[in-house]
C-alpha positions in Angstrom: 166.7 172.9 -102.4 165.4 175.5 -100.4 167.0 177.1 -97.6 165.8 176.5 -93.8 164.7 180.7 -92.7 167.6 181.3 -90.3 165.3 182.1 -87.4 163.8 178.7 -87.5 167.6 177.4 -88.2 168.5 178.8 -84.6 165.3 177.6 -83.2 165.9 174.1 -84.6 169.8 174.3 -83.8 169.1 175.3 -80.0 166.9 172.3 -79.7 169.3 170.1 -81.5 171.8 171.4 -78.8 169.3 170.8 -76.0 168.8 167.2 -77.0 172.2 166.2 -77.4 173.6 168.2 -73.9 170.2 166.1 -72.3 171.4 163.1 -74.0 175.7 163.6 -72.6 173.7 164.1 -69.1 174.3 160.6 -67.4 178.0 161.0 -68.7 178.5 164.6 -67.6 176.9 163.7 -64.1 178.1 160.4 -63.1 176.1 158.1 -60.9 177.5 158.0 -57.6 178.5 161.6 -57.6 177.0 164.5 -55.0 173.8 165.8 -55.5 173.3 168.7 -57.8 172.8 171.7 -55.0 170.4 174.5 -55.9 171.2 177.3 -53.9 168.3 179.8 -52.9 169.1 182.9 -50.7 165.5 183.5 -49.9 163.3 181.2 -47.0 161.4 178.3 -47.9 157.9 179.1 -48.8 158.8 182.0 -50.6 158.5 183.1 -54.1 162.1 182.4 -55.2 161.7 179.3 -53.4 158.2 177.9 -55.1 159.8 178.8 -58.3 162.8 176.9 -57.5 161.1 173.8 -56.6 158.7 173.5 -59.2 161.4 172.9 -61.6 164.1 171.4 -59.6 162.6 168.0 -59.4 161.9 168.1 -62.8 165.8 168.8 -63.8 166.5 165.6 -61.4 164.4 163.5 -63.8 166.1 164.7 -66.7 169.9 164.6 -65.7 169.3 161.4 -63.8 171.2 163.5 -60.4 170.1 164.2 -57.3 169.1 167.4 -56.4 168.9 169.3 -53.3 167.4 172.5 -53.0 169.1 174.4 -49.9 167.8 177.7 -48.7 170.2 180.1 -47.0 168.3 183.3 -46.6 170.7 186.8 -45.0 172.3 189.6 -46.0 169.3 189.9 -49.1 170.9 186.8 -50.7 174.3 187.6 -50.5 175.3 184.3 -48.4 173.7 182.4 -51.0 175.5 183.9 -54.0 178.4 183.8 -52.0 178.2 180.4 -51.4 177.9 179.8 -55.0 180.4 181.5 -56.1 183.4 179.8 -54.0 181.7 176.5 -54.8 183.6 173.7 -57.3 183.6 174.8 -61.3 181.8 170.9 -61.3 178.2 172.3 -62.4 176.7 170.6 -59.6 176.5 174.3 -57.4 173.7 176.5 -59.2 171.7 179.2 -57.4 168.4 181.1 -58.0 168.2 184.6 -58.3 165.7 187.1 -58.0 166.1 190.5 -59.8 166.9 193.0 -60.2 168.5 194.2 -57.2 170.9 196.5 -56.5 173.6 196.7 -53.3 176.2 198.5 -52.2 177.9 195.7 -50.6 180.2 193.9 -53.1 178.7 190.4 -53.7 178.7 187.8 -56.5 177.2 188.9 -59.8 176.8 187.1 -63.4 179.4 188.4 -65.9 181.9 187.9 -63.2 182.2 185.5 -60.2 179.0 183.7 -61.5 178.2 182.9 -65.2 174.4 182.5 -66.4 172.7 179.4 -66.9 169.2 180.1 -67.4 166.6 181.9 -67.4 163.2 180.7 -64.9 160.9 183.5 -65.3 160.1 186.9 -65.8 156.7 188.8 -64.3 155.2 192.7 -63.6 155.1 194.2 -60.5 152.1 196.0 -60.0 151.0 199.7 -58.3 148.6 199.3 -56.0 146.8 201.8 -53.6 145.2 201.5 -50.3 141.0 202.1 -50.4 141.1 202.5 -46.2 141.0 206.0 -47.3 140.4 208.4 -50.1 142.8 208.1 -53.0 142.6 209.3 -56.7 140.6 206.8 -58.8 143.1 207.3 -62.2 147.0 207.2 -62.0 146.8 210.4 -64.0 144.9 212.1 -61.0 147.7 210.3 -58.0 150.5 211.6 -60.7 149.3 215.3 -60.8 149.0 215.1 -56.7 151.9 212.8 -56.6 154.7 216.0 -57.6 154.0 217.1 -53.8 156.7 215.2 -51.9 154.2 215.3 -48.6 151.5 213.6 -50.9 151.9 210.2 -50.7 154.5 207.2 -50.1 155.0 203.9 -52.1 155.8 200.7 -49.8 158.4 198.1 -51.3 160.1 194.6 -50.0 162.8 196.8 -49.3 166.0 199.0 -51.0 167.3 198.5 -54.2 164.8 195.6 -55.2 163.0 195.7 -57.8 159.9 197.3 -56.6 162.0 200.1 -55.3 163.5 200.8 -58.8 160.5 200.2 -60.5 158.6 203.3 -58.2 161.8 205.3 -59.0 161.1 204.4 -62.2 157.8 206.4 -62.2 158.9 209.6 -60.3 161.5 210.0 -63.3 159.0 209.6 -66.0 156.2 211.0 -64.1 158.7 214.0 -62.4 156.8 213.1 -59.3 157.7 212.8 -55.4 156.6 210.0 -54.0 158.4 209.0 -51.0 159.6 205.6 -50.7 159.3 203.5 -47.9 161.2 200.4 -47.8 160.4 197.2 -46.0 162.4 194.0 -44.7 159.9 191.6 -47.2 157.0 192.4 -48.8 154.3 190.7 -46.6 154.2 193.8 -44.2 154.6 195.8 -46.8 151.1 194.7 -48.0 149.8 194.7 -45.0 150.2 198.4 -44.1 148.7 199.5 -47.5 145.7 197.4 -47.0 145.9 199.5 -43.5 146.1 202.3 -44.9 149.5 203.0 -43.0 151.2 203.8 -46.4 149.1 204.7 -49.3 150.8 203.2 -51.8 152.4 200.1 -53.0 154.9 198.9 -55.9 154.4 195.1 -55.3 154.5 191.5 -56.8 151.1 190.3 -58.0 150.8 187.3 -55.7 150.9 188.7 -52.5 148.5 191.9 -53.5 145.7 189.5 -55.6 143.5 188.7 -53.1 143.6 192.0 -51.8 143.3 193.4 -55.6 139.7 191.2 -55.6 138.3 191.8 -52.3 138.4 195.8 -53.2 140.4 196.4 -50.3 143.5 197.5 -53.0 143.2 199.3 -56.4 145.0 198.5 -58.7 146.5 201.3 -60.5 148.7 199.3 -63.3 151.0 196.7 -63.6 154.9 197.7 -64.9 155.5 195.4 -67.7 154.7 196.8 -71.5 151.9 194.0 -71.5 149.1 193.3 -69.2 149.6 190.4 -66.9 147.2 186.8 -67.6 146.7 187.6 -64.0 145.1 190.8 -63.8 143.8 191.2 -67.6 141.5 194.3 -66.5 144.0 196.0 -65.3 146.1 197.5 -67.7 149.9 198.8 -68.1 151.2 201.7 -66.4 152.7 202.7 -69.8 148.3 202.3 -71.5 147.9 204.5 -68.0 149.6 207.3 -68.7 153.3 206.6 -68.2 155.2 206.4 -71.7 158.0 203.6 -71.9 157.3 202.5 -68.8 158.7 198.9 -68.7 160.1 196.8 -65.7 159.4 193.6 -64.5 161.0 191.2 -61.9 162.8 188.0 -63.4 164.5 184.8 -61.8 167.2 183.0 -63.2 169.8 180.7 -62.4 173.9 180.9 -62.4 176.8 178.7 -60.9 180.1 179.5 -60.2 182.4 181.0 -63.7 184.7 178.3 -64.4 181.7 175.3 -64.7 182.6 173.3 -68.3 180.3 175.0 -71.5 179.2 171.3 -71.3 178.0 171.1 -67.7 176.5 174.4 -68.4 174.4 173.6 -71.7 173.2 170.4 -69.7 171.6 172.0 -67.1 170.2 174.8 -69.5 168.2 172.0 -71.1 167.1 170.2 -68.4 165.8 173.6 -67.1 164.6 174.1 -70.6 162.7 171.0 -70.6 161.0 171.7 -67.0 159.5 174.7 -68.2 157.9 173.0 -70.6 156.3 170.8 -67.9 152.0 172.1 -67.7 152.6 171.3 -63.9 155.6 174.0 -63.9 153.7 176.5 -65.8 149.9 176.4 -63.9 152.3 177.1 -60.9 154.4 179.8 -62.4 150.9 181.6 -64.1 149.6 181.1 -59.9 152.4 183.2 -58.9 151.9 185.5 -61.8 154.9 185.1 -63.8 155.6 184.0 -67.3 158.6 180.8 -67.8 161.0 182.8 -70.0 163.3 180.2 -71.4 166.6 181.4 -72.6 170.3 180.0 -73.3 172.8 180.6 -70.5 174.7 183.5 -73.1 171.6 185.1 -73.4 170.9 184.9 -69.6 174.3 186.5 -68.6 174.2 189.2 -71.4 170.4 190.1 -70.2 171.2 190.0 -66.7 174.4 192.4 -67.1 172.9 194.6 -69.3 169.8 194.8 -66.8 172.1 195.6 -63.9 173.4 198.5 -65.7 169.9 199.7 -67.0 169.1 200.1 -63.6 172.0 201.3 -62.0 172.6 204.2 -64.4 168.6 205.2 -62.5 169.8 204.5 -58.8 172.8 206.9 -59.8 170.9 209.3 -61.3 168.4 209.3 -58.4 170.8 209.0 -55.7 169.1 205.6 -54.3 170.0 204.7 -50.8 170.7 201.0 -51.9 171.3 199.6 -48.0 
């Protein structure tokens, strides 16, 4: 008999194991218990929120449980995490969360307080310049002029996100100077490049697209190794002149270290199964992201190994982080 290829053995095995944790569901969360609460420490009607709800209600279907999706924004998503992490080791306390972004304060992180239970979705950033007033038309022409600090500044949702390290990113390849500027949130952010107030921005894609369209931004590339479905003329910062330049921003989801392996593989597949949903991923391709499916060991071990990527850069650079 011939032997099953082991990569389609694992494929099949992790779907086995998604259909029997889905299955132990109604026995795991017992009718009559609390609501599954799914933490978010952004507001409501934001990014980390959308993504959030899109596939909450669909993981209510699937483990036949309630759940509650409770935003409690501050402190850059610290009270949330917090929150999560002091809540009971019941698997009915998860919480989304946006990376990667780096604090000095001490908070919650996956690999300690929190454990990994899956991954939501992964998407580019994209570096974008104001046309209010004259700018280079190629990113090889805003590098060369980019290496004077008095040049230019790059506007981001604020320190140590993800747009911040992901400019930082580019003065260390590039060995340019570009000033950051760092915003509470990205919308005024975007607003004062389409002004013209800062000449530069390291931004999501959803906020900047209109902008992108109506020629009042130009786009200079987008930060994954890939072009985003979103902006396919546009191409990567690494095709524009950057070699190995790679970063995007990613969501997943964690609850408190402690939760049962069995708790924790049955909410993995119900998120699994929610990605799946076309409904889940027309909205995640609207807000320009890609669902990145993963088990909850791969989600911690990419999320720790992320953090460290990135703060080996903010110590090299000597990031203000606060």
């Amino acid at each position: 008999m011939n032997k099953m290829p082991s990569v389609s053995r694992r494929h099949a095995m992790a779907a086995l194991g998604g259909a029997v944790a889905l299955a132990a569901s109604p026995r795991l969360f017992a009718q009559g218990a609390r609501p599954l609460t799914w933490l978010v420490g952004q507001p409501a009607g934001g990014s980390v929120d959308i993504l959030t709800r899109l596939v909450a209600r669909h993981v209510e279907q699937a483990l036949g449980q309630p759940v509650v999706v409770d935003n409690r924004p501050g402190a850059a998503g610290a009270i949330a995490l917090q929150a999560a992490a002091r809540a009971p080791h019941d698997g009915l306390t998860v919480v989304t969360i946006p990376g990667p972004i780096l604090t000095s304060m001490p908070v919650p992180r996956i690999g300690k307080e929190l454990t990994g239970v899956a991954t939501l979705a992964k998407g580019p950033m994209v570096l974008v310049g104001t046309t209010a007033s004259p700018m280079p038309p190629t990113l090889a022409a805003l590098l060369a002029a980019g290496k004077d600090p008095k040049a230019f500044s790059f506007a981001s949702s604020g320190n140590g996100t993800s747009q911040h390290l992901a400019g930082e990113l580019m003065n260390q390849i590039a060995g340019t100077r570009i000033v950051h500027v760092p915003y509470k949130g990205g919308s005024q952010a975007v607003t004062d490049v389409v002004g013209g107030q800062v000449q530069l921005g390291m931004l999501g894609i959803t906020p900047v697209l209109p902008h992108i369209k109506s020629g009042k931004l130009h786009a200079y590339g987008v930060t994954t190794a890939t072009r985003s479905p979103a902006l396919p003329d546009v191409p990567t910062l690494r095709e524009a002149g950057l070699p190995g330049f790679d970063a995007d921003q990613w969501f997943v989801v964690a609850a408190p270290a402690g939760v049962p392996a069995e708790r924790v593989r049955a909410l993995n597949a119900a998120i699994a199964q929610a990605l799946q949903k076309p409904e889940v991923q027309s909205g995640y391709a609207a807000a320009g992201v890609t669902p990145a499916p993963a088990t909850a060991e791969q989600t911690t071990t990419f999320v720790v190994q992320e953090l460290q990527r990135w703060q080996t850069l903010a110590k090299k650079a000597d990031l203000p982080l606060d």
